[in-house]
ZAMARGU-4260 file (C-alpha; in steps of 0.2 Angstrom, whole numbers, plus 5000, padded with zeros to 4 digits):
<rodrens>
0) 4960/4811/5020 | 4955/4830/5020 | 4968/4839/5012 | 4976/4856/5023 | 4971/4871/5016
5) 4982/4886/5012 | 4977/4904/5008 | 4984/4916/4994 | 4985/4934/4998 | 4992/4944/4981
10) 4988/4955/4969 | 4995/4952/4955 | 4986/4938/4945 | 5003/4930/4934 | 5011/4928/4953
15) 4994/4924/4963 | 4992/4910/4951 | 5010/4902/4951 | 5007/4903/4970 | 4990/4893/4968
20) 4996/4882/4956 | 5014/4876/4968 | 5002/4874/4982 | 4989/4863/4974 | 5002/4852/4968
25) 5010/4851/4983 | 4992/4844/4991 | 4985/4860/4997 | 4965/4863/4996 | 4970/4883/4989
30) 4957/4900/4992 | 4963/4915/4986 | 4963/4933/4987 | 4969/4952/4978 | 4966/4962/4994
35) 4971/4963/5011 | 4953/4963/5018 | 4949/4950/5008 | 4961/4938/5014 | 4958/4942/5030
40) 4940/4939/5027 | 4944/4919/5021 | 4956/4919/5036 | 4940/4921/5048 | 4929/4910/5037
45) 4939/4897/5031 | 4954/4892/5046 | 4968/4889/5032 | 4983/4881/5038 | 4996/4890/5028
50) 4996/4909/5024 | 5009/4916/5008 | 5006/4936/5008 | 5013/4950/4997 | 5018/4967/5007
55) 5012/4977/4993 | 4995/4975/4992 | 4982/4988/4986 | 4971/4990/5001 | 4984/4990/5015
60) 5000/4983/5019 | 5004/4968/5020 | 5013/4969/5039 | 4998/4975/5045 | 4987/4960/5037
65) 5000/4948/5046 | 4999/4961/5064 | 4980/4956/5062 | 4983/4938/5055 | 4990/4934/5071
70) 4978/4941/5081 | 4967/4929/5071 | 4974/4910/5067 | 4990/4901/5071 | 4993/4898/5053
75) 5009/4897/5045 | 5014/4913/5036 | 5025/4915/5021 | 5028/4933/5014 | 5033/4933/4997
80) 5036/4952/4992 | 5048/4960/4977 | 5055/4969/4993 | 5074/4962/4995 | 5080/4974/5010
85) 5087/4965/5025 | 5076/4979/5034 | 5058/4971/5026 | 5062/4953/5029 | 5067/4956/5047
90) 5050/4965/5049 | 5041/4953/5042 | 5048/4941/5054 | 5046/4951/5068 | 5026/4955/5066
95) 5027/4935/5063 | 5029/4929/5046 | 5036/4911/5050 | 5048/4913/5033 | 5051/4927/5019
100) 5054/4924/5001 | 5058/4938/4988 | 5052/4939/4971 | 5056/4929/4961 | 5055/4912/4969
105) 5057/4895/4962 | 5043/4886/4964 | 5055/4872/4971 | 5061/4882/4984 | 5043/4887/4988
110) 5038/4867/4991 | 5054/4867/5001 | 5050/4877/5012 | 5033/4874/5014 | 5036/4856/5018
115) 5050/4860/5032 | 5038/4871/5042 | 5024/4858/5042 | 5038/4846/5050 | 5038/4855/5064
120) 5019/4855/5071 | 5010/4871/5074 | 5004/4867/5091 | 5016/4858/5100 | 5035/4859/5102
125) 5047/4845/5096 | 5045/4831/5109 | 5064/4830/5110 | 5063/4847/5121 | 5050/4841/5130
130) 5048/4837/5148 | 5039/4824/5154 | 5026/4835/5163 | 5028/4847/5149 | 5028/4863/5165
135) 5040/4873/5166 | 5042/4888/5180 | 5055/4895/5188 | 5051/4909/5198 | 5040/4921/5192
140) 5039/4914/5174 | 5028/4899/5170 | 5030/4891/5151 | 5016/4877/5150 | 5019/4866/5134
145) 5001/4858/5133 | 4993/4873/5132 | 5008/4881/5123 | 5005/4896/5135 | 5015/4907/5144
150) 5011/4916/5161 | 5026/4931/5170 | 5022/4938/5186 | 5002/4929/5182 | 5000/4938/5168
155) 4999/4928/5152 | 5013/4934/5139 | 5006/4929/5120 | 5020/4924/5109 | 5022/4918/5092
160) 5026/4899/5088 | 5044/4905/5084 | 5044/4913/5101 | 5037/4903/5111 | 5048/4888/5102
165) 5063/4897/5107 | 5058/4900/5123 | 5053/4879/5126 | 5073/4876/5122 | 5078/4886/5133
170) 5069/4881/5148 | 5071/4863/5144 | 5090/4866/5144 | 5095/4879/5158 | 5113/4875/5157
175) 5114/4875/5137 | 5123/4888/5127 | 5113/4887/5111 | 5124/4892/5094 | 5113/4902/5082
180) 5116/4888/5071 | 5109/4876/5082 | 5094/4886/5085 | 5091/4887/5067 | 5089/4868/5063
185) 5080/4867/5080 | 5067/4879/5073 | 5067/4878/5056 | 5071/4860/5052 | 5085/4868/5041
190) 5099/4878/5036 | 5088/4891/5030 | 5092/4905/5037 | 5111/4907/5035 | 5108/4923/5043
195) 5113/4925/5062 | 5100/4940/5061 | 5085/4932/5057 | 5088/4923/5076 | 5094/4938/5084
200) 5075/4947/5078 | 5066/4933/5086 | 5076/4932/5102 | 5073/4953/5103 | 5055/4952/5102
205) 5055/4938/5115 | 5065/4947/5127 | 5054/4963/5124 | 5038/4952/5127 | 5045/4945/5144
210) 5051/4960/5151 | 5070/4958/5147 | 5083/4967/5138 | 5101/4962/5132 | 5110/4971/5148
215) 5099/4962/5161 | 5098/4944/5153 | 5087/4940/5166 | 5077/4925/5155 | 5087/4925/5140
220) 5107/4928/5140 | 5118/4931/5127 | 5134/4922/5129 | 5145/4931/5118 | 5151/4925/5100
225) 5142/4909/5101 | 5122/4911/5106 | 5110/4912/5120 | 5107/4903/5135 | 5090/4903/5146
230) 5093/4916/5161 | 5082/4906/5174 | 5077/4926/5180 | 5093/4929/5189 | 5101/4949/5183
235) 5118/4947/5175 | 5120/4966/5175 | 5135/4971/5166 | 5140/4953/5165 | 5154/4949/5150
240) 5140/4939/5140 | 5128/4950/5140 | 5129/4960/5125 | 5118/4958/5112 | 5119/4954/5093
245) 5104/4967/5090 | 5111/4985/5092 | 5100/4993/5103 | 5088/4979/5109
</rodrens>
């Protein structure tokens, strides 16, 4: 059975190796790489299924290797950075990263992570939100689970796996308020994140890709103190639920 294949983007060679090293033993065929260009260069020529990038690296920064990352593969992308702000995580997140660890990491937690993401496939949603045609459209908006694409007004909308993920629960559920909690484990096959932010990140840039805002809720509502719900393209206005978790979003 050929083995997946997993890309290491860092330059420092103590951590690049540790990195290496955690992924071949968890069953990874592992390339690796000190620069940005580098790794985007193995990205093209070699397809890997699982990304972990540094921030700092000595070429460019590491959130404009994941912007052009994505543009590229649908690889699962772990940043693994020495930066611990909140605001660096949430970026990561938002140019796509699927999960952010700081340094250091335990190797353990590494492995953990790692495997929970790979339960939950790359190119198809969780057949539990699936309907049986897998086509989803109400009004204007068309969400197509085969092809995992997304069309508004006739115009494709590219999301991210996360995204489009979130979107997939929603429109598979109208009528369901979805905690944050809920949508966590839904995702992430986990706890991980405790953080109700790491949700409301996602659910901004979804909103911003669709067209919507917060005060409109016009796809995706926020019912207040609990989550979201799918908005099915009706305006709430200035409805009670529509304020949003993300200041300014």
């Amino acid at each position: 059975m050929e083995r997946p294949g997993a890309l290491v983007i860092e330059d420092t060679a103590e951590v690049r190796w540790l990195l290496c090293e955690v992924l071949r033993m968890a069953g990874f065929e592992v390339s690796e790489a000190d620069t940005g260009a580098e790794g985007l260069d193995l990205v093209a020529r070699r397809r890997p299924d699982l990304v972990t990038l540094d921030l700092m690296l000595p070429d460019m920064d590491g959130i404009e290797v994941c912007r052009r990352l994505r543009g590229m593969t649908s690889a699962y992308v772990i940043m693994v950075s020495g930066r611990t702000d909140e605001a660096d995580r949430l970026l990561g997140l938002e140019v796509g990263a699927d999960d952010y660890m700081t340094k250091p990491f335990s190797p353990r937690e590494l492995r953990a992570r790692v495997a929970a993401m790979f339960r939950r496939p790359r190119r198809e949603p969780e057949s539990a939100f699936r309907e049986r045609a897998g086509l989803h459209e109400f009004g204007d908006l068309v969400v197509d689970e085969e092809s995992r694409e997304v069309h508004l007004a006739g115009l494709p909308v590219p999301l991210t796996r996360i995204e489009f993920d979130l979107l997939v629960l929603f429109v598979s559920n109208p009528r369901r308020v979805w905690p944050r909690e809920t949508l966590t484990r839904a995702i992430w096959h986990t706890d991980w994140p405790g953080n109700a932010h790491v949700i409301d990140v996602h659910i901004a840039n979804l909103r911003r890709k669709l067209g919507d805002d917060a005060r409109s809720g016009r796809w995706v509502r926020t019912v207040h103190g609990v989550g979201y719900r799918f908005g099915d393209g009706g305006d709430m206005h200035d409805g009670p639920d529509s304020r949003s978790a993300v200041q300014g979003r």
